[in-house]
C-alpha positions as CSV (number, residue, x, y, z in Angstrom):
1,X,-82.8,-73.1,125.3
2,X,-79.8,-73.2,122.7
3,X,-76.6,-71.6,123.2
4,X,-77.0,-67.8,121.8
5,X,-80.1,-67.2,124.0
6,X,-78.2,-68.7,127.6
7,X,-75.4,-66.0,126.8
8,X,-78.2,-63.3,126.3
9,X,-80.1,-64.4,129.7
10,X,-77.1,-64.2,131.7
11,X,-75.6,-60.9,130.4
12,X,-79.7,-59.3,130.8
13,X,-79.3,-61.4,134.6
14,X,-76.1,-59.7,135.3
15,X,-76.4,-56.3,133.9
16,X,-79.6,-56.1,136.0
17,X,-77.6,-57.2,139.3
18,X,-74.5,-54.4,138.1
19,X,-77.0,-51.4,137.4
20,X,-77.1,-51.2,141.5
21,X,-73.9,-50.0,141.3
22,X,-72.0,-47.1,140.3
23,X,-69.9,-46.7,137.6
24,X,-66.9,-45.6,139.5
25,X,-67.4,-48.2,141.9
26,X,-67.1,-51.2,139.2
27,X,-64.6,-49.7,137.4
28,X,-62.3,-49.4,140.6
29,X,-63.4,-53.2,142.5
30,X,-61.0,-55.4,140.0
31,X,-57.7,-53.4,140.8
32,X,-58.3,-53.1,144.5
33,X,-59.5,-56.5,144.3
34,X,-55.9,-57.6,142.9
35,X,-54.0,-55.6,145.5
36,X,-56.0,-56.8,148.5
37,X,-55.3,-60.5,147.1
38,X,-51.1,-59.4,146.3
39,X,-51.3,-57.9,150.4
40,X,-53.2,-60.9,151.5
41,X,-50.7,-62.9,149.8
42,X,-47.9,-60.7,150.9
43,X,-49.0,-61.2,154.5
44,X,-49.8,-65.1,154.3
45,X,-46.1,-65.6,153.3
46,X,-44.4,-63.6,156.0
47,X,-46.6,-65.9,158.2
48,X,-45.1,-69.0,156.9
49,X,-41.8,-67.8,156.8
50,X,-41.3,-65.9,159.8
51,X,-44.5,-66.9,162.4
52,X,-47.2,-65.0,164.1
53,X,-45.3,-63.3,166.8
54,X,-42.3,-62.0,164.4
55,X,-45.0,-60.9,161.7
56,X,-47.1,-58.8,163.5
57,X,-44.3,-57.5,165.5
58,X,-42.4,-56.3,162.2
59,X,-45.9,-54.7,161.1
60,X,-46.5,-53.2,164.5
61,X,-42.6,-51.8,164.1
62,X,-43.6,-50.8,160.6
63,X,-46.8,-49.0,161.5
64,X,-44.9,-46.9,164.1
65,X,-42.1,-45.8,161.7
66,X,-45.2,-44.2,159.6
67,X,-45.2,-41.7,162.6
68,X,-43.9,-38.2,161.7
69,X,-40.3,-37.8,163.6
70,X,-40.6,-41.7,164.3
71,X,-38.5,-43.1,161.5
72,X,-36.5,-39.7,161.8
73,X,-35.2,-40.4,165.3
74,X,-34.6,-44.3,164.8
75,X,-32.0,-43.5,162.1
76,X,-30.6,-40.7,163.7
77,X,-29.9,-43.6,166.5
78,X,-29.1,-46.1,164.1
79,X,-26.1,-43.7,163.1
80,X,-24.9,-43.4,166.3
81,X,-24.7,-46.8,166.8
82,X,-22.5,-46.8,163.6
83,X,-20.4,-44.3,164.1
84,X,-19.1,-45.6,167.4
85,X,-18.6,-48.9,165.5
86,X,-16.6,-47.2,162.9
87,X,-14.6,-44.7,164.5
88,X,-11.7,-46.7,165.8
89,X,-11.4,-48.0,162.5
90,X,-12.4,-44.5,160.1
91,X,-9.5,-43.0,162.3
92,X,-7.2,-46.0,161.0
93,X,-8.0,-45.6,157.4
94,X,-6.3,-41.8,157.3
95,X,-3.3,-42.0,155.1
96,X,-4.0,-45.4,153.4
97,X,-3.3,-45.6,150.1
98,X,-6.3,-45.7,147.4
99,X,-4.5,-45.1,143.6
100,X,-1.5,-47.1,142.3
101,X,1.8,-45.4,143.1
102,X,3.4,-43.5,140.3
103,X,6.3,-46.0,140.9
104,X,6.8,-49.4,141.7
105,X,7.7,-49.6,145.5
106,X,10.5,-52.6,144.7
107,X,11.8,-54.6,148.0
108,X,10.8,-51.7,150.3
109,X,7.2,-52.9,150.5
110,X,8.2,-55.7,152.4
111,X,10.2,-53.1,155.0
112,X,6.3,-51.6,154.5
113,X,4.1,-54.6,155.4
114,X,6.9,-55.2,158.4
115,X,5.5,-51.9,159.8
116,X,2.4,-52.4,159.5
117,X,2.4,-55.7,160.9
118,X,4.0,-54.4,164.2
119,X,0.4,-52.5,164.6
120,X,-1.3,-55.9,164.9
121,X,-3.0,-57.0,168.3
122,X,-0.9,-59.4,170.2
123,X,-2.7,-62.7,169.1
124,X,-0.2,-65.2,170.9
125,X,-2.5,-67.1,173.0
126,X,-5.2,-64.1,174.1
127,X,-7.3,-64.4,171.0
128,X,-10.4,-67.0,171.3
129,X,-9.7,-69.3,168.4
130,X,-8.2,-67.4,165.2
131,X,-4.8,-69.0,165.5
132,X,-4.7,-72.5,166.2
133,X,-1.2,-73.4,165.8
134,X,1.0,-73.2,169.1
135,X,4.2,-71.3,169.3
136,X,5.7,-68.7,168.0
137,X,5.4,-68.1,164.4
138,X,9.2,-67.7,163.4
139,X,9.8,-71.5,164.4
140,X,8.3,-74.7,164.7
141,X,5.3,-75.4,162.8
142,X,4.9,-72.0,161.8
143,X,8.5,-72.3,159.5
144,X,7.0,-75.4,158.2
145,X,3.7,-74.3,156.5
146,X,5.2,-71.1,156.3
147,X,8.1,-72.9,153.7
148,X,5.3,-75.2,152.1
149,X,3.0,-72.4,151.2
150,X,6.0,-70.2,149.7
151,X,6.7,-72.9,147.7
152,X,3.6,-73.3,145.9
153,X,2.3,-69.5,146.2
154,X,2.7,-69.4,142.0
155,X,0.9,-72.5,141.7
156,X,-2.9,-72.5,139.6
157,X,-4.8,-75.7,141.0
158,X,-7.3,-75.4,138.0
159,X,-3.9,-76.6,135.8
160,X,-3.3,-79.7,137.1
161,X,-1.6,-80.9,133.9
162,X,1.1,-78.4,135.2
163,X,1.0,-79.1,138.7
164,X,0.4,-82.3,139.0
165,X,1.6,-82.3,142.8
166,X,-0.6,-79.7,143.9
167,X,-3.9,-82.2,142.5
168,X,-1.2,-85.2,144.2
169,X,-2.0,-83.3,147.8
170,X,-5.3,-82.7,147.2
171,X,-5.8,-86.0,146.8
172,X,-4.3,-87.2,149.8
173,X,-5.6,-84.6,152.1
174,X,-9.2,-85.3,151.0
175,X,-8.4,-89.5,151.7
176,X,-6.9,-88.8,155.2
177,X,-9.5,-86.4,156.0
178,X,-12.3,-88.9,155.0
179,X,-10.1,-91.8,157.0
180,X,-11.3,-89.7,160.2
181,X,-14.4,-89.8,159.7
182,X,-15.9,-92.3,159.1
183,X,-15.1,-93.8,155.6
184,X,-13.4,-97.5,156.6
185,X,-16.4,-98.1,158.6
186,X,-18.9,-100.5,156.8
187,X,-22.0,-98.1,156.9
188,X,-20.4,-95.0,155.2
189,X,-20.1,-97.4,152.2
190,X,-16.9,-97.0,151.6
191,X,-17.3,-94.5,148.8
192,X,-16.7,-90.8,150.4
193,X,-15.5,-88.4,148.0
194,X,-14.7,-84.7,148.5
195,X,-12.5,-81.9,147.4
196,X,-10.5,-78.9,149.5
197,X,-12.4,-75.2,149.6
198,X,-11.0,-72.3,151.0
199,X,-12.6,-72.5,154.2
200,X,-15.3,-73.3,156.4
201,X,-17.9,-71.3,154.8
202,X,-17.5,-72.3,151.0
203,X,-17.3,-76.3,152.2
204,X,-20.7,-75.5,153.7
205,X,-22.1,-73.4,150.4
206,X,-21.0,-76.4,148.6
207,X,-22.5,-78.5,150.5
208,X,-25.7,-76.8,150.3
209,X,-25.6,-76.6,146.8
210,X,-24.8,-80.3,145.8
211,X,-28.2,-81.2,148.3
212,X,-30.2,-79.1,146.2
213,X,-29.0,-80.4,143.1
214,X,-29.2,-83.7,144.2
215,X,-33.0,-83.6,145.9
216,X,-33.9,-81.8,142.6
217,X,-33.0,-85.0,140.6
218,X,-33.8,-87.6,142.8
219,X,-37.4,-85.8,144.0
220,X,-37.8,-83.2,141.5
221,X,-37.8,-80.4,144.1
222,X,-38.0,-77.2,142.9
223,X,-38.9,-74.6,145.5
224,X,-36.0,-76.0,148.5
225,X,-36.1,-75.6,151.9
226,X,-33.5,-76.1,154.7
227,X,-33.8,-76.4,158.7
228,X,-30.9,-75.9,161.0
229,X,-30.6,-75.0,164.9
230,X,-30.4,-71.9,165.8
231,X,-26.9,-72.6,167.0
232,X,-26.1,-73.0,163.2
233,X,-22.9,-71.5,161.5
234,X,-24.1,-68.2,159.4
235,X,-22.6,-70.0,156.6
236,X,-26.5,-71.5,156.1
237,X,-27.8,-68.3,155.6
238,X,-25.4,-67.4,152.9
239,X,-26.0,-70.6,151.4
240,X,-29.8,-70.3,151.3
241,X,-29.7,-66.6,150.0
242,X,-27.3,-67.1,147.2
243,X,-29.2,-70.8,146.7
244,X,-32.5,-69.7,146.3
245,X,-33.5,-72.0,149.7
246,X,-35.9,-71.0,151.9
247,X,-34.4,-71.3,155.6
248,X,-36.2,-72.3,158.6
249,X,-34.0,-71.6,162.3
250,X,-35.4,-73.7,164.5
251,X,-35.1,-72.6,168.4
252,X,-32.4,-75.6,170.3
253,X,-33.8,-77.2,173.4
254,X,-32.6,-76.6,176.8
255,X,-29.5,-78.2,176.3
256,X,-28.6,-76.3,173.5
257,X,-29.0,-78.7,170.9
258,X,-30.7,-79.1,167.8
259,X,-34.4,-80.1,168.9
260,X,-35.2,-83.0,166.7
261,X,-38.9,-82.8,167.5
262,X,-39.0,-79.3,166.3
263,X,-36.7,-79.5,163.2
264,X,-39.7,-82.8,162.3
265,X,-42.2,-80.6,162.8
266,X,-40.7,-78.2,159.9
267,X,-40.1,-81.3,157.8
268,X,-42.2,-81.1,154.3
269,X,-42.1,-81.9,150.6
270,X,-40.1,-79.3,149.7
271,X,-37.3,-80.2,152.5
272,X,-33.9,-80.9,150.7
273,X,-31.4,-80.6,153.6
274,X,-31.5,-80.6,157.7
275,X,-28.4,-79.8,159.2
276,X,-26.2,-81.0,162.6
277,X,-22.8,-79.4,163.9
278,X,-20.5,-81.3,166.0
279,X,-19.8,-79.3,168.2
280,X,-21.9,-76.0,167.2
281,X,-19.8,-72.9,167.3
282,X,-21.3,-71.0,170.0
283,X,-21.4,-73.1,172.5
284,X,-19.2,-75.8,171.6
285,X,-22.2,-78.7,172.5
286,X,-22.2,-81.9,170.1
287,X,-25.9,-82.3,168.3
288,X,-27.8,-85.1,168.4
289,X,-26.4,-86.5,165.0
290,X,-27.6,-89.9,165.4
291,X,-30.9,-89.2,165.9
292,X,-30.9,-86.2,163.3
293,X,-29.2,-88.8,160.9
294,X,-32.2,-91.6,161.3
295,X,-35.0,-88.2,160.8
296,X,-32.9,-87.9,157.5
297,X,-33.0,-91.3,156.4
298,X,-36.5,-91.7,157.2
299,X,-38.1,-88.7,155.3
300,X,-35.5,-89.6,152.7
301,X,-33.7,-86.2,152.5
302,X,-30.2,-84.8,152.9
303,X,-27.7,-84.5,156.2
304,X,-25.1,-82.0,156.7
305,X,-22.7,-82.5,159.4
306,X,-20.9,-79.2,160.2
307,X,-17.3,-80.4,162.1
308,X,-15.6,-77.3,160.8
309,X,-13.9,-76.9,164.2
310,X,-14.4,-81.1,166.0
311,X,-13.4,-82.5,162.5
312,X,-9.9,-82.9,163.8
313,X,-10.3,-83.5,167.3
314,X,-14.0,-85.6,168.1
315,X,-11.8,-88.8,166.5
316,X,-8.6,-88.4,168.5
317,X,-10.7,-87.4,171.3
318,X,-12.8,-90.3,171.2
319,X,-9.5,-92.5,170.9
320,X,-8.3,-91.3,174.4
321,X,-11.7,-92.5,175.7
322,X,-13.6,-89.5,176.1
323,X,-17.6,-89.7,175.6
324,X,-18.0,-88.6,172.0
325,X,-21.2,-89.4,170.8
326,X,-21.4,-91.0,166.9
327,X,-20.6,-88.0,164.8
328,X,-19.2,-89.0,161.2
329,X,-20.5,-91.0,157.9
330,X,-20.7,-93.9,160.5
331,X,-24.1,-92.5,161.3
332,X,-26.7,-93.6,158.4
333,X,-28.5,-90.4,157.5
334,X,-25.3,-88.2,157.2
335,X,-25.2,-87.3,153.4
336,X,-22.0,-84.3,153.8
337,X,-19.8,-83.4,155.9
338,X,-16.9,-80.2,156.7
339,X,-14.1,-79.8,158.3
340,X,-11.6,-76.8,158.3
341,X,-8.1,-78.4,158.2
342,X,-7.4,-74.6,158.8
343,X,-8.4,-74.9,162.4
344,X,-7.5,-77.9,164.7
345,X,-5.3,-79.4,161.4
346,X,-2.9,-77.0,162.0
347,X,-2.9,-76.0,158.2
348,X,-2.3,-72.1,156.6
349,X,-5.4,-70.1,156.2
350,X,-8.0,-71.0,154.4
351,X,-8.1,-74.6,153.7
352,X,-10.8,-76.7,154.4
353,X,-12.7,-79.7,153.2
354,X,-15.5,-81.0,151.8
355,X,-16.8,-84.3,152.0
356,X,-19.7,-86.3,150.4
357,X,-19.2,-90.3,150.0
358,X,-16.0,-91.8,148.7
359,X,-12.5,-94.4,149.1
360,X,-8.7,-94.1,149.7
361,X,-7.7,-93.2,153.4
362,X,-5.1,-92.3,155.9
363,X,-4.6,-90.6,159.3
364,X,-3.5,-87.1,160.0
365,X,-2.7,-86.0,163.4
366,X,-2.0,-87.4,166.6
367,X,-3.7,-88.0,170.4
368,X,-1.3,-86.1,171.9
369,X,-2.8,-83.1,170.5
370,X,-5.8,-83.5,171.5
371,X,-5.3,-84.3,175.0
372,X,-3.4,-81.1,175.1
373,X,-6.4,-79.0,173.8
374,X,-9.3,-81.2,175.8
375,X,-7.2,-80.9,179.1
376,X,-6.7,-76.9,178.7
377,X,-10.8,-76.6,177.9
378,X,-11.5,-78.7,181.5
379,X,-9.1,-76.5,183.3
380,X,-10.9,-73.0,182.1
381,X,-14.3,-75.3,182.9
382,X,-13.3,-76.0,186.2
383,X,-11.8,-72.6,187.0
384,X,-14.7,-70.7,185.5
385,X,-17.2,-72.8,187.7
386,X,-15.7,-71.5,190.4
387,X,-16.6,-67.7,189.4
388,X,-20.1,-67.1,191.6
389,X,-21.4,-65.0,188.9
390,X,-20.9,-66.7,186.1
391,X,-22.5,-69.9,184.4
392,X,-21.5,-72.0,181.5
393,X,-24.1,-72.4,178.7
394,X,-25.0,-76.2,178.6
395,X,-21.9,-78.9,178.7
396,X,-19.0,-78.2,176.1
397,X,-18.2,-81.3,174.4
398,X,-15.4,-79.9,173.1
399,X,-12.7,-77.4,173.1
400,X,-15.5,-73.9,173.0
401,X,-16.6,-72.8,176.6
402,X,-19.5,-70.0,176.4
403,X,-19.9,-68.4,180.0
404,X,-22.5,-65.8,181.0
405,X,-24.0,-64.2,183.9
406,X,-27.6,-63.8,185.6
407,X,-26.2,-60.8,187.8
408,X,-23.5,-59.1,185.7
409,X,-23.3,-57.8,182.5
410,X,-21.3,-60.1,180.7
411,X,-20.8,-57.5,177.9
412,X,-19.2,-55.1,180.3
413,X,-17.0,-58.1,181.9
414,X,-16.0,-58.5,178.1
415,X,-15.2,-55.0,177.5
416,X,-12.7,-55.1,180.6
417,X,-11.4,-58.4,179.3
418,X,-10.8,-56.4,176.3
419,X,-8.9,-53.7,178.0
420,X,-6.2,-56.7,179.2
421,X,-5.5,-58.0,175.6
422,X,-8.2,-60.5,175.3
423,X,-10.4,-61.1,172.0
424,X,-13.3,-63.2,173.2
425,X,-16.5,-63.8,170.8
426,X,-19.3,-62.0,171.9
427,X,-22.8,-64.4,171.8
428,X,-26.7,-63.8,172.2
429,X,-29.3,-65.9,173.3
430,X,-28.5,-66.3,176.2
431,X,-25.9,-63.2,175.6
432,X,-22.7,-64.4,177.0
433,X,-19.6,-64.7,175.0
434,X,-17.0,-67.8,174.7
435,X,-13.3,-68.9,174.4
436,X,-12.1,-71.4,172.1
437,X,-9.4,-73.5,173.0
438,X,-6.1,-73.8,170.4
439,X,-2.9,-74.7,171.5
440,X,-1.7,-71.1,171.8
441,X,-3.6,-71.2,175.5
442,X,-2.3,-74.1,177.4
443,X,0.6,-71.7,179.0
444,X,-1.8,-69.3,179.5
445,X,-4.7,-70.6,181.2
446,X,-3.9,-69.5,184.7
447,X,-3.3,-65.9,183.3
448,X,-6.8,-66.5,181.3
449,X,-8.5,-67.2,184.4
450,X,-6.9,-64.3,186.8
451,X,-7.7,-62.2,184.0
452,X,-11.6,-63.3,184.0
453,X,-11.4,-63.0,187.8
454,X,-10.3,-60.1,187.7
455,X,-12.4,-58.5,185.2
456,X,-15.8,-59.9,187.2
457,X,-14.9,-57.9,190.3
458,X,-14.3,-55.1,188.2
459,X,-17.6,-54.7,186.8
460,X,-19.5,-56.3,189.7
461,X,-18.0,-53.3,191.7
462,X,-18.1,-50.7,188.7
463,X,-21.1,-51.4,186.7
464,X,-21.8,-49.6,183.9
465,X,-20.2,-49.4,180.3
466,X,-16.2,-49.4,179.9
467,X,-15.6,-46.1,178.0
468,X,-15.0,-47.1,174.6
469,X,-16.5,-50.3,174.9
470,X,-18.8,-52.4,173.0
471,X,-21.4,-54.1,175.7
472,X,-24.2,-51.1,175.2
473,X,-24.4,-51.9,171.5
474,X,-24.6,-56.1,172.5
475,X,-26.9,-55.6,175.1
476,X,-29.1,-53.4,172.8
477,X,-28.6,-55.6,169.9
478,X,-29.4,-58.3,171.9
479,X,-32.5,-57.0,173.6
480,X,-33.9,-55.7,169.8
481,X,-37.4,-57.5,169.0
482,X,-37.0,-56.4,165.2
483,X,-34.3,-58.5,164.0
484,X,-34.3,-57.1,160.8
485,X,-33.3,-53.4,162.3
486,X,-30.1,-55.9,163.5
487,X,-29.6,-56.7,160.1
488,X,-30.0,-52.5,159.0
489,X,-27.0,-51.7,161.3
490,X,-24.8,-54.2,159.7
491,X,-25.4,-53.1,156.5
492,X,-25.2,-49.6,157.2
493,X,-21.9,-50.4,159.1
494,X,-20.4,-53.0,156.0
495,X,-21.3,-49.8,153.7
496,X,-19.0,-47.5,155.6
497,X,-16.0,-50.0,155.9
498,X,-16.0,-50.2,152.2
């Protein structure tokens, strides 16, 4: 049988199996066909990327929004939520300028911003982090950085030509920064190299970024992926959005840790980065970096070390002979670290580091410092273990205690907190909500811990929400099984700041 007459026997064979069929019906089966695959494929990916229980829950979510007056009610609640999130500050915005005055306003701005600044919250020592240097902030080390950055306010870094002092600081900061951690220790090499950021966040996108580059070269990965802990900064997700990395947030264990057995079970050929903090903001509990550091070296991709806030403290700490397990490029595995010099090294906002593997070192700070900061965090430990109803989540290794409570709101006990001066970071799973420790609190941990007292017995005898306060939206929030209608109220809410 040659070649002309096989074509005409299979177009008789499959004309004669088609004629069953309408017309209608064959000319229809290819693009249905191609949007059953696209919805199959659709569906298969949400699987991967979000799991069974979170995919079907979305659809189920989905499916009931198709109900008339369904979707219709959940944005009219949606909007309330808002609203009451906005209305302290839409009533602040009244009067605020939006077009350039017609004249300059001269000296007289100052006398301005003077005003304005009087309307601040009282910060000094009731604020949970934010200001880490102690004092008051017209002497001291306040004056000092306050001097240092007025003298360099004109400078441009990228010109460093023309300010050769500014690169000259850099320089140095970077060194000392890397003397901490790890770099005159025979297994970081002895090569660590970084450069300042702005802050916490653009250390960690930087981070990110030179890990996919660098897995992209060595591996030739093209379609990244990163694992972190739950407990991990939301710094990662900005990372991995404007990276193009897919994300995997893997649950901690009961310790609040990063699981190791569950970040190796996400592990794959596409994997470019895995990612420790020392101590993890919420809870202030130390990862398991050395064994996190081996599972990095042995699948042969990248380590991130997030010491934003124990960058400055974990080495002085462990100095004074406190149990600080190995955190720095000491650890084989660890491919990048940051550290916020902006936070426990007492420098202006935002200054930070980033650090990869490089020379050149010196020290910082000094023990006494850290003493002073570790002692205050074991007094508010003690004291708060003392409450009845409350708990501390896992053991703080370092200067973050997160408390919460099985028979109290601890959203309401934060509102009343609230209502006394206090600005305390709210926290989910488990909801609770945490201090951290700077040196504006150690003369104020007594009236820290009346305060908390205080506020327990308040809502323990009182429950129900504070009027105007906040821990009806956290509990809800916290209590959502859509995540993503959590992530529809912050956008809705960012859009009306604006």
């Amino acid at each position: 049988m040659d070649y002309s007459s096989s074509i005409s026997h299979f177009r008789a064979s499959a004309n004669l199996f088609l004629s069953q069929y309408e017309p209608l019906a064959l000319l229809l089966a290819p693009p249905l066909s191609l949007l059953i695959a696209h919805a199959l494929r659709s569906f298969f990916h949400l699987l991967i990327h979000n799991g069974l229980k979170a995919t079907l829950l979305g659809f189920l979510i989905n499916s009931v929004k198709l109900v008339p007056g369904v979707k219709r009610y959940i944005d009219a609640e949606k909007r309330k939520v808002v609203d009451k999130l906005q209305s302290d500050s839409k009533s602040k915005r009244e009067g605020w300028k939006t077009e350039l005055p017609s004249t300059g306003l001269g000296t007289s701005v100052l006398e301005k911003m003077k005003e304005e600044k009087i309307n601040d919250a009282v910060w000094q020592g009731k604020c949970s982090g934010t200001v880490y240097i102690g004092g008051s902030e017209s002497d001291g080390h306040f004056s000092l950085i306050n001097e240092a950055c007025s003298m360099f306010a004109h400078t441009n870094p990228l010109h460093l030509d023309v300010f050769q002092s500014v690169g000259h600081f850099e320089a140095e900061v970077v060194a000392m920064t890397a003397a901490l951690l790890g770099s005159k220790e025979k297994s970081s090499g002895g090569q660590i190299c970084g450069n300042m950021t702005s802050g916490g966040t653009e250390s960690i996108l930087l981070a990110v970024k030179s890990s996919r580059d660098y897995m992209k070269s060595k591996k030739g990965i093209t379609r990244p992926e990163m694992i972190i802990p739950d407990s991990g900064h939301s710094a990662y997700d900005k990372a991995a959005q404007y990276f193009n990395i897919k994300l995997w947030r893997v649950p901690v264990n009961k310790n609040f840790q990063a699981d190791v057995k569950a970040i190796r079970r996400h592990i794959n050929k596409n994997t470019i980065l895995i990612v420790g903090s020392a101590p993890g903001f919420p809870h202030g509990i130390i990862d398991p970096i050395e064994e996190l550091g081996h599972l990095a070296s042995s699948f042969g991709i990248c380590f991130h070390v997030d010491l934003c806030l124990g960058g400055f403290v974990l080495p002085f700490a462990r100095e004074l002979g406190y149990h600080i397990p190995p955190f720095d490029f000491s650890v084989k595995g660890v491919s990048s670290i940051s550290v916020d010099v902006h936070k426990y090294g007492l420098a202006p906002k935002g200054t930070s580091v980033v650090l990869y593997r490089n020379h050149q070192i010196r020290k910082l700070i000094t023990n006494v410092f850290s003493f002073c900061l570790l002692d205050s965090t074991a007094s508010i430990c003690c004291c708060i273990e003392e409450i009845a109803e409350l708990f501390i989540v896992g053991r703080p290794d370092m200067t973050i205690v997160a408390f919460g409570s099985d028979v109290l709101d601890i959203f309401e006990v934060n509102d009343v907190m609230s209502s006394k001066g206090w600005h305390l970071n709210a926290l989910q799973r488990p909801n609770s909500i945490h201090i951290c420790v700077t040196l504006q609190h150690g003369p104020i941990v007594e009236d820290f811990v009346k305060d908390l007292k205080e506020s327990v017995k308040t809502v323990k005898e009182n429950p129900g929400p504070v009027s105007g306060g906040l821990a009806p939206i956290y509990g809800a929030a916290g209590k959502m099984p859509d995540r993503g209608m959590v992530q529809e109220l912050l956008v809705d809410y960012m859009d009306g700041t604006c």
